[in-house]
N, C-alpha and C positions, 0 to 999 in steps of 0.2 A: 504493500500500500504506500503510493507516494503520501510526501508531505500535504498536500494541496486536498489529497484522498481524506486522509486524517484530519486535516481542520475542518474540513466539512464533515463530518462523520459528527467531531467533537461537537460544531454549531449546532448541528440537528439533536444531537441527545441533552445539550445544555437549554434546547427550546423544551423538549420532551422532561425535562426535569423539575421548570422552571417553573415554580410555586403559584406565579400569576395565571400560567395557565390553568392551573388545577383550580383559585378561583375562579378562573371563566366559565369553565367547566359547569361548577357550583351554581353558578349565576345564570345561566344560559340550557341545567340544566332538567328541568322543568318537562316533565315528560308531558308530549301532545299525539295523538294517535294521525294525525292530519302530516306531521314533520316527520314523525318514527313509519311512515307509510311509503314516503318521499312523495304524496299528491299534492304539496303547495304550490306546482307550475305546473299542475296539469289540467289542462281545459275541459277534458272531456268528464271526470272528478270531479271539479267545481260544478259544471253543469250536471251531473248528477244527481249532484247533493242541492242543489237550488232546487232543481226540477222537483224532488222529494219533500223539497219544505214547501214547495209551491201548490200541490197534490192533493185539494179538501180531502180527498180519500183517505191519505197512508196512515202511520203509525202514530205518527207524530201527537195527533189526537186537538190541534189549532184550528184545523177547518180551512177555512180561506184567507184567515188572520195575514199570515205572511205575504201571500199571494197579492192582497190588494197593499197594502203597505208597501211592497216591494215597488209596485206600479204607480201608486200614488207619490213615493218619490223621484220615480223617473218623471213624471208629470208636473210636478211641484213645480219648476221654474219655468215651465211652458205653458200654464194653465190659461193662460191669454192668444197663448199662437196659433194663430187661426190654419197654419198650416199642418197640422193633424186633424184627423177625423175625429177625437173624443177627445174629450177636455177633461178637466179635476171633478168638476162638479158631476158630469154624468159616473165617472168612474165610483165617485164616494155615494152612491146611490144603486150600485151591482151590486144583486148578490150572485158569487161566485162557487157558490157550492157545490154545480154541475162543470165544473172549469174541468176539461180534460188536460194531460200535459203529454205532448209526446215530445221524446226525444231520437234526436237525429232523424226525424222524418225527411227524407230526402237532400240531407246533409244539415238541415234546419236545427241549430242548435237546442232550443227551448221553444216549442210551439204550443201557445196558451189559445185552448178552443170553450167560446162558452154559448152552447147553443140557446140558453135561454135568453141570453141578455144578444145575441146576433152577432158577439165581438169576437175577434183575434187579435191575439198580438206574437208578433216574430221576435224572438230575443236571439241576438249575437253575442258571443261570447269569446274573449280575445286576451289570453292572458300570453303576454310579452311577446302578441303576435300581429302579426297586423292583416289588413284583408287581402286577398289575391282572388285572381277569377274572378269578376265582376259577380265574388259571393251577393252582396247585396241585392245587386240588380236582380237575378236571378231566383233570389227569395221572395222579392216580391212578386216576380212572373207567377210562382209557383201558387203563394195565398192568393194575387188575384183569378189566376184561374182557375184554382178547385174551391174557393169559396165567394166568391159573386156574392157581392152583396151582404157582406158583412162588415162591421167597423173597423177596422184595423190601426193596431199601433207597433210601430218598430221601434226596438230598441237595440243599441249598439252599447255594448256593456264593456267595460277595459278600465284595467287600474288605472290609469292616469288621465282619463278623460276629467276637464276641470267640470265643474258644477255650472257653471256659467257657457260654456262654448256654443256655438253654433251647430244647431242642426245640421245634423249630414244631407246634404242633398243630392240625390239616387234621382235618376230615371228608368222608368218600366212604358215601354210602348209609349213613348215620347210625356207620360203623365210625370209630373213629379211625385217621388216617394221622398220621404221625411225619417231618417232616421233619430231618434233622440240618444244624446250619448250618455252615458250613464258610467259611474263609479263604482269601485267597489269600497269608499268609504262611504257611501250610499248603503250597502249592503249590507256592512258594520251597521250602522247607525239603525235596519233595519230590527237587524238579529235582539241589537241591544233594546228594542222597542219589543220583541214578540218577550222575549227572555224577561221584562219587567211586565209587560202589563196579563199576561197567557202564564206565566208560573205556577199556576195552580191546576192548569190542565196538563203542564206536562211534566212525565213522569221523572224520577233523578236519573235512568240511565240515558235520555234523550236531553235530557238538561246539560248533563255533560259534556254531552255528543256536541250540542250547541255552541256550551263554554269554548269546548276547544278550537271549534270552527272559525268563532267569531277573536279569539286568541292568537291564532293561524295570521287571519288576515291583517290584523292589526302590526305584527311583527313581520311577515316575509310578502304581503301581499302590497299592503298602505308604508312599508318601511317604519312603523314607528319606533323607535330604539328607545332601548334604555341606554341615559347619559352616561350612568356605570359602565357599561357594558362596554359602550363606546369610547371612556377614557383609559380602560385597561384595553382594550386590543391596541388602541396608539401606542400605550408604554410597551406591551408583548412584541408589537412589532420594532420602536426603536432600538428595545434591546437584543432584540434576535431578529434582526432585519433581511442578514445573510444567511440563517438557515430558512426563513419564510421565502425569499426571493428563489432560494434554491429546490422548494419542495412548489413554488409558482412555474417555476423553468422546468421541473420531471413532467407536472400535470399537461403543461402545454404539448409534449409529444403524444398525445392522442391525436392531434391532427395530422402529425404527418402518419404516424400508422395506419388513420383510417383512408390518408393518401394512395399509399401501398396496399390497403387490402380491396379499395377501390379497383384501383388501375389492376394489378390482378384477378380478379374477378371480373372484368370487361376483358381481358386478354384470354381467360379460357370460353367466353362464348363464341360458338361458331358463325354467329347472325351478328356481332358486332367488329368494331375494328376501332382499336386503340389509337386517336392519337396524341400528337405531344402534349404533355403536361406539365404543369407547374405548381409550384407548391401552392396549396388550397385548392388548385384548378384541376381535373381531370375530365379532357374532352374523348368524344366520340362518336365515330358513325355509325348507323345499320349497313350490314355488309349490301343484301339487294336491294340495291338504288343504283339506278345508272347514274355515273357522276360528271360524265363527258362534262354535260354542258354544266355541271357547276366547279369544274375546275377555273376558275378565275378568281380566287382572292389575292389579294395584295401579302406581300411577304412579310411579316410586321414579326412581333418574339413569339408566333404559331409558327411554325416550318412546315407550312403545310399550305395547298393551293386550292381546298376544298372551301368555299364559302358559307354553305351551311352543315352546322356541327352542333350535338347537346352538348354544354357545358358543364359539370357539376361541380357548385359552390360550396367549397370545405374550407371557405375563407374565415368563417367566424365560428362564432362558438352560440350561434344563434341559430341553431340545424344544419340540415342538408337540402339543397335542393337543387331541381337539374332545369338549364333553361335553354330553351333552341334559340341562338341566333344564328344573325347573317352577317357576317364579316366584311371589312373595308374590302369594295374592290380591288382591281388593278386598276391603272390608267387606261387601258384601250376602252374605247366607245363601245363595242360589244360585251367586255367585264359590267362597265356599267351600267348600261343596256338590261343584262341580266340580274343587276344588283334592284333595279328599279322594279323590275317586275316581282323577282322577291317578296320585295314589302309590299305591291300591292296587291298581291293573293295573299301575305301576311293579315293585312287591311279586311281583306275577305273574308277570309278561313275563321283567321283567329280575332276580331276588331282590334287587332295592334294598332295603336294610335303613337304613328311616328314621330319619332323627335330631329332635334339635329342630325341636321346628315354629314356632318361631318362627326358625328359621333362613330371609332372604329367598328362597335357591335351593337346590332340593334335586339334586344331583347325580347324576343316574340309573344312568348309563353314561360312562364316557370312555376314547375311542380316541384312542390314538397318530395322529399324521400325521408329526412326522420325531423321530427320537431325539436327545437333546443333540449325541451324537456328529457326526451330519448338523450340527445347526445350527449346529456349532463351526466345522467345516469349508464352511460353506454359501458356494459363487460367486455373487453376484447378478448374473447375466447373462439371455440372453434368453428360456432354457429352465428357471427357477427356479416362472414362475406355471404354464407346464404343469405340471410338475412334483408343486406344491404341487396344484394342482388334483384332477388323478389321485389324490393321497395320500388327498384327502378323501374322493373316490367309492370307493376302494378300504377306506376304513377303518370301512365299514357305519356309521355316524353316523345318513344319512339315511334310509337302511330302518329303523333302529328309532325312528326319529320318525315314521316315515308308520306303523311297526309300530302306535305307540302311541296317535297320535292316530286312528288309520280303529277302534281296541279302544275308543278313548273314545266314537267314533260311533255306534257301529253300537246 
């Protein structure tokens, strides 16, 4: 073991030693079934558990309690804007006790149906994610056409939406849709409203369940800290700055492994074709595609003369996901020629809505392959490149690449 081996070794057991940690430890450690689960960044979990408080039916034994409270403060500071279909005052007048709730209907996060009162409402749900695939638009296509004629209210629900911001504004068949954004210290404020004034209907194991939900969000969701907490990791970190930097610097080689087990796993498919990659970046094509005519891009740090290619973004630590563009032409009149028409069967196909053309890659489409959440939690073990693999085939990438180029063909 070099010298340089050993002081690092020393830094890291003198952190592992180090008294301040064990009170951190102490302080931070407070058992919650929500953090001991690891479901504090996971969407589909959140929406779960909402759906379930939202539900007159379940366990819970609150009725609609939560359900209208939850909606009545999405509505609160829009109770005057006349661009929604239902207002504060018609909602504090439902009674919701026939409220069905489905989830993931049709990708539809939270879908709140109450056939007595004629209303729906579409809730989004977006925890450290943001929308892709004109998700919105598309929700609403969905409730106005299979339910004609009923009230509707959108809500777009995300930790950092302020309290005050402006309505989302969506179009569906050229109508404007209204999204209202909503918080999850909105959410808090709820829980802590059913939790004081429903206490006596609900039971202590559900009580609990609550406590810690609402506990959850308050510390990893809304970031509230405690100042303690907060001025002993400054001190933990000035004094063992070089063993923390050092166990910061191991963590961060999961990107380049899942680099490599990327780019490996496209090099054993026989339908695809590996090519240059860069660190966070690993491109590729589908093997059957005539490429004749899309051999023209511009030679730029791709070494490669194919124009269009999936991209897959292992650049951050905020997922994976794979996005087909079209690369800077070359100079001749017929590269360009071909680059034009590109974008607009992109324009078609997909409503890519182009930007700068002097921009080198136009960004068509991009699908998810794993959510931060996955890759925070990600095992690198022997089932990771199946895994990864599946995500890609499943995540339509490659059909709207053969979509695009057999439209460029034909």
């Amino acid at each position: 073991m070099t010298n340089t081996d050993e002081q690092q070794q020393q830094c890291l057991e003198n952190l592992l030693l180090s008294e301040d940690l064990e009170e951190l430890k102490n302080l931070t450690g407070n058992f919650n079934i929500f953090n001991a689960l690891k479901l504090q960044n996971n969407e589909i979990r959140h929406s779960n558990f909402l759906g379930w408080l939202m539900a007159p039916y379940e366990t819970h034994k609150i009725s609609d309690y939560f359900l209208k409270e939850f909606l009545k403060s999405a509505l609160k500071n829009y109770s005057l804007e006349q661009k929604t279909e239902i207002s504060l005052s018609d909602l504090i007048f439902y009674n919701l006790d026939d409220a069905e709730i489905r989830r993931e209907y049709k990708n539809i996060d939270l879908l709140v149906i109450s056939q007595k009162n004629n209303f729906i409402c579409v809730i989004e749900n977006k925890i450290w994610t943001g929308e892709h695939d004109c998700q919105l638009e598309r929700y609403a296509e969905i409730v106005n056409t299979e339910f004609n004629g009923y009230k509707k209210l959108y809500i777009y629900l995300a930790p950092n939406n302020d309290d005050n911001c402006e309505l989302l504004d969506r179009k569906f068949d050229e109508k404007p849709i209204y999204y209202i954004p909503m918080n999850y210290k909105q959410v808090f404020e709820v829980l802590e409203k059913t939790l004081r004034f429903k206490s006596s209907n609900i039971n202590i194991e559900v009580k609990t369940f609550l406590e810690h939900y609402k506990n959850m969000l308050e510390r990893n969701i809304m970031g509230n800290k405690d100042e303690n907490i907060v001025k002993l990791c400054r001190k933990i970190y000035r004094e063992n700055r070089e063993a923390i930097d050092l166990i910061i610097e191991s963590a961060t080689c999961t990107q380049s492994d899942i680099d490599e087990i990327l780019k490996n796993a496209i090099s054993k498919k026989e339908d695809l074709i590996l090519e240059q990659c860069d660190k966070g970046w690993v491109r590729f094509v589908p093997k059957l595609v005539d490429y004749d005519s899309l051999r023209c891009a511009k030679s730029d740090w791709v070494k490669s003369d194919k124009i269009l290619m999936v991209e897959i973004n292992n650049a951050t630590k905020n997922g994976i996901c794979a996005d087909l563009i079209v690369r800077q032409a070359d100079e001749t009149p017929k590269a360009q020629n071909n680059r034009e028409k590109l974008i607009a069967l992109a324009v078609e196909l997909f409503n890519y809505k182009p930007k700068n053309k002097k921009d080198s890659y136009a960004h068509i489409v991009s699908k998810p392959i794993i959510s931060a959440n996955e890759y925070y939690n990600i095992v690198l073990n022997d089932n990771v490149e199946e895994y990864l693999t599946q995500a890609i085939y499943e995540s339509g990438i490659i059909e709207d690449y053969i979509k695009l180029a057999d439209k460029f063909n034909a």
